[in-house]
C-alpha positions in Angstrom: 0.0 0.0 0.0 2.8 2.6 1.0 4.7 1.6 -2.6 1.4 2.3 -4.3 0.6 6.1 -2.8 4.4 7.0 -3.6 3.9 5.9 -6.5 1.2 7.4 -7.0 2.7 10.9 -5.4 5.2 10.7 -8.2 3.2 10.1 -10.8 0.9 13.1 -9.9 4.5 15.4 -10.2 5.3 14.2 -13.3 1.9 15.4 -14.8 1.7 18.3 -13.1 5.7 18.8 -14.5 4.7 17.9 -18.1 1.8 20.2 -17.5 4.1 22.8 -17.1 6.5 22.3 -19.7 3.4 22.1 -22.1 1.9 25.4 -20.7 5.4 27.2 -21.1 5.6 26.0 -25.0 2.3 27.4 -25.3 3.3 30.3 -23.8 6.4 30.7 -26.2 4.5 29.8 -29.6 2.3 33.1 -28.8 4.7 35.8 -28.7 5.3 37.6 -31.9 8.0 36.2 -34.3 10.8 38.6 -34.3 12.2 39.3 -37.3 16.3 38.6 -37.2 19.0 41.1 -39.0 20.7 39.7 -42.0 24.4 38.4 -41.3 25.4 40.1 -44.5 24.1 42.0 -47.6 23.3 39.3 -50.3 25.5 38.9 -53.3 23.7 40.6 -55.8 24.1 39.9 -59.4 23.3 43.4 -60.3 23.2 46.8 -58.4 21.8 49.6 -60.5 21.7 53.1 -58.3 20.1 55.6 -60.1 20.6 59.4 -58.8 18.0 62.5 -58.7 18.3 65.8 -58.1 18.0 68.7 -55.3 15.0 67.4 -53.8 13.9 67.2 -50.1 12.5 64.0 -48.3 8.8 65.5 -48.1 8.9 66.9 -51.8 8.8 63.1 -52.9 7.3 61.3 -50.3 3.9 61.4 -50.0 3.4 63.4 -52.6 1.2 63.6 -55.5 4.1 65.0 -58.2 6.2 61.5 -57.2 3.0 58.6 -57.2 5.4 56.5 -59.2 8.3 57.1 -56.5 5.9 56.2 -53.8 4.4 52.9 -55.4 7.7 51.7 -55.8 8.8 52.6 -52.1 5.6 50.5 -51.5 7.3 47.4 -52.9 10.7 48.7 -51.1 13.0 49.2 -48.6 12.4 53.4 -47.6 14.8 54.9 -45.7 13.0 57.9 -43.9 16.4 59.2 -42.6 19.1 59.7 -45.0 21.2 62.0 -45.7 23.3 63.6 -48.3 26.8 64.9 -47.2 27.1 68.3 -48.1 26.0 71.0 -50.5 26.2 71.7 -53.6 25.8 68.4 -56.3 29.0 67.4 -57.6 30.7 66.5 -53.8 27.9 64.6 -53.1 28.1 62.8 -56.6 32.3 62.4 -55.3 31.0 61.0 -52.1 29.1 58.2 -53.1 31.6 56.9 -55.6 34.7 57.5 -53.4 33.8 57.7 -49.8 34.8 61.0 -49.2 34.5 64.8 -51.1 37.7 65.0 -52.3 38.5 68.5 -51.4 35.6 69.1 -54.1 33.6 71.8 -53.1 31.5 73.3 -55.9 30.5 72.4 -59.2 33.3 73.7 -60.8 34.4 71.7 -64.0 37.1 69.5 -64.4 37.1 68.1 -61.1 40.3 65.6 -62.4 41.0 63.3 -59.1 43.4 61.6 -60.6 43.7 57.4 -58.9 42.2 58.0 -55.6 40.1 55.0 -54.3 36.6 54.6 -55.5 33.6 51.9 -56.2 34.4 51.6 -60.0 38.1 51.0 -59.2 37.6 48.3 -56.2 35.1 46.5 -58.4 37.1 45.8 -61.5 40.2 44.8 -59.1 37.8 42.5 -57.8 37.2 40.6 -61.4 33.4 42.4 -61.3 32.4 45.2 -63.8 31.3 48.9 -63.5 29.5 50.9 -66.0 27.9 54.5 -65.5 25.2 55.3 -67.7 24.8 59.2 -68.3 21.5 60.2 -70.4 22.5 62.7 -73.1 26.4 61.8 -73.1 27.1 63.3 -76.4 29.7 59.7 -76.7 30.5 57.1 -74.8 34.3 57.9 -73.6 33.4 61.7 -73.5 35.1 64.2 -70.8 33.4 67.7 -71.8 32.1 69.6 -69.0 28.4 70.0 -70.6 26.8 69.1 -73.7 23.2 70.0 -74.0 21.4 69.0 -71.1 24.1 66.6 -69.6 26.5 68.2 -67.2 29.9 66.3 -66.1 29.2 67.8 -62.4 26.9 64.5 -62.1 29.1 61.9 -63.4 31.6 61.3 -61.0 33.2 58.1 -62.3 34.7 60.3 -65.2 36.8 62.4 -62.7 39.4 59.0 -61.8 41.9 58.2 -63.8 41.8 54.5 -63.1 38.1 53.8 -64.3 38.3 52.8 -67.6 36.6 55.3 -70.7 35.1 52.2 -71.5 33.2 52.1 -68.0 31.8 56.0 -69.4 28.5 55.5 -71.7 25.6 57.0 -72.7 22.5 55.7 -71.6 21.4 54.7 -75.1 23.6 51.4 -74.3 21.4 50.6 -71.0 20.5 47.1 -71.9 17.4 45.4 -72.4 18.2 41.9 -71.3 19.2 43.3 -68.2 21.7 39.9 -67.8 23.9 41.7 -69.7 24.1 44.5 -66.9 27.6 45.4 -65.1 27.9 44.2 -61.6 27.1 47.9 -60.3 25.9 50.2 -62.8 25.4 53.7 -61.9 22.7 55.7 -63.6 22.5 59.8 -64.4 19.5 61.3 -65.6 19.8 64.3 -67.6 19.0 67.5 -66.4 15.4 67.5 -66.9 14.8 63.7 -66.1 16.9 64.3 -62.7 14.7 67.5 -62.0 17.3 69.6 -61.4 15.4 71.9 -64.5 12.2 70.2 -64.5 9.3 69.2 -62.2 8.8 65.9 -59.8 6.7 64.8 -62.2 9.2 64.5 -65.0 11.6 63.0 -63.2 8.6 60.6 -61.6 7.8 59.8 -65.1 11.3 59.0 -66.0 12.1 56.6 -63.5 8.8 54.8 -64.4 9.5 54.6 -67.8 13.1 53.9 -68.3 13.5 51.6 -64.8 10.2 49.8 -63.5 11.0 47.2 -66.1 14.3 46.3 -64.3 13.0 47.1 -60.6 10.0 44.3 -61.5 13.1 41.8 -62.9 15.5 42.6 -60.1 13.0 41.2 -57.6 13.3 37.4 -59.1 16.7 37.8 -60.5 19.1 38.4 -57.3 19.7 41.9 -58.1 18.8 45.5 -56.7 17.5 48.8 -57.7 18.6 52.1 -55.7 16.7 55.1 -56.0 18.1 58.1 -54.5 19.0 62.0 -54.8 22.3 63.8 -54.7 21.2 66.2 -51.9 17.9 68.1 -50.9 16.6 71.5 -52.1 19.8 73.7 -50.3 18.5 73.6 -46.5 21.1 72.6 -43.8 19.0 69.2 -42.8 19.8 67.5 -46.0 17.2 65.2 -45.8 16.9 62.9 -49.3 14.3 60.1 -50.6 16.1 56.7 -50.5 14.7 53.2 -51.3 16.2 49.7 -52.1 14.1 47.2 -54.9 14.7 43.7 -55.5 15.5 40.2 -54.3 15.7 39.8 -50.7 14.4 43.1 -50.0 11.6 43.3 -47.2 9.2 46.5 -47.6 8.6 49.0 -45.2 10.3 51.6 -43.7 13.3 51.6 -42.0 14.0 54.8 -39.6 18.2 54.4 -39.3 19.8 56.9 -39.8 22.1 56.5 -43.3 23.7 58.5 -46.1 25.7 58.3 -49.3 28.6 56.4 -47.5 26.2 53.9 -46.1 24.6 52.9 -49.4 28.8 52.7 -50.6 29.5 50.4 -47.7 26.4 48.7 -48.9 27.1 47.9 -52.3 30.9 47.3 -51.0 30.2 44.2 -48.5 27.7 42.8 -51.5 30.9 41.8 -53.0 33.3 41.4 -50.3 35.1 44.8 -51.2 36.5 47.0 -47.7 35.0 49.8 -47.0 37.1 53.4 -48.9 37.5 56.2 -47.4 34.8 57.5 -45.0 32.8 54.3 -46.2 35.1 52.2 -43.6 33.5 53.8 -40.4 30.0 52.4 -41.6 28.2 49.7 -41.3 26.5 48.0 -44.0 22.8 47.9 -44.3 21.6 44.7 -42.7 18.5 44.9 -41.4 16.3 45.0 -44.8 17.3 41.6 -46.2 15.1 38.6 -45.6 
């Protein structure tokens, strides 16, 4: 009789123990799934960062002038704090190809800076492949300071010696069958698509026209889309309209704070490239990758 009650005792703890253990499972399975931070930025088969002009964060977001900007932040990553580094255009232009200004301070043409670091360099040392695309280039190759309504002050790859002229062309050669892409390619409006001359709504209309295609192919073909601007309209916040599109990307909006040598470090740890200049100091963007 005594075996049978201790028995009996222990039995009872051992339910009343498993009834515990189930109750604390429950317990976990409830809470809300937290979403972890990448380990890395993927390895993108493409990058193609395209650049606009002199506009604030609220001229574009939100707004009625931009709805194509602001259905494609719906499908993105958007950034509601970044940051250019400086006024006027071309150092900012410097700053996101070479982690740093330069020394350049206006828009004063030539800016020649000779073999100093930068993206387009690192990449082809790497065995990958640069290209920027300038609209209205008069030639592939060409150096001028203006031709019509493109402006060298915006194409920043031309300024380094050790990018290749054949990593300068018009925008005419933008592919089609987007496979045929660079690694990174770097994209310049003119200056009425960039609308640094003309309204939101041109530029809007641009960026529907000439890069939704590749935006809706980037998503299933491990590549990225980066729309930002050079710098806002001139005040001393500096606040610019940012968004990452494609594969791996989860939407919403993310509220770190980041600017041009963020997006460089970026694009850098994509392909396993240190950080240059003012880049090193950053930290990549992690927290947007699924």
């Amino acid at each position: 009789m005594i075996r049978k009650r201790i028995f009996a005792v222990f039995a009872a703890a051992a339910l009343v123990t498993a009834g515990a253990v189930t109750a604390t499972v429950v317990t976990r399975t409830a809470e809300p799934a937290v979403q972890p931070t990448a380990a890395a930025v993927p390895a993108f088969d493409h990058i193609v960062l395209v650049m606009f002009e002199n506009k604030k964060y609220s001229s574009i977001n939100g707004s009625s002038s931009a709805p194509y900007f602001n259905t494609l932040a719906a499908q993105s990553a958007k950034f509601t704090n970044s940051f250019a580094i400086t006024h006027p255009s071309q150092p900012n232009y410097v700053a996101l190809f070479s982690g740093a200004t330069q020394g350049v301070t206006s828009d004063s043409c030539p800016a020649d800076l000779g073999a100093k670091d930068n993206l387009g360099q690192q990449l082809i040392g790497a065995g990958k492949t640069f290209k920027g695309y300038s609209e209205s280039m008069p030639s592939d190759g060409y150096t001028g300071c203006s031709s019509g309504t493109y402006m060298r002050k915006h194409n920043s790859w031309v300024d380094f010696s050790n990018v290749p002229a054949a990593s300068n062309v018009r925008y005419t050669s933008f592919p089609t069958d987007f496979t045929q892409l660079p690694t990174v390619a770097f994209v310049t409006p003119n200056m009425c698509s960039d609308m640094h001359d003309c309204s939101v709504g041109t530029g809007d209309t641009w960026l529907k026209t000439h890069l939704d295609a590749y935006a809706q192919w980037a998503k299933t073909h491990n590549s990225l889309l980066i729309t930002t601007f050079d710098e806002d309209s001139g005040t001393s916040v500096n606040q610019i309209f940012t968004s990452f599109t494609g594969a791996h990307v989860t939407a919403g909006s993310y509220s770190e704070s980041i600017n041009h040598y963020t997006v460089l470090r970026t694009i850098e740890a994509s392909y396993g490239l240190p950080g240059v200049g003012n880049a090193a100091s950053k930290s990549p963007i992690l927290d947007v990758w699924q």
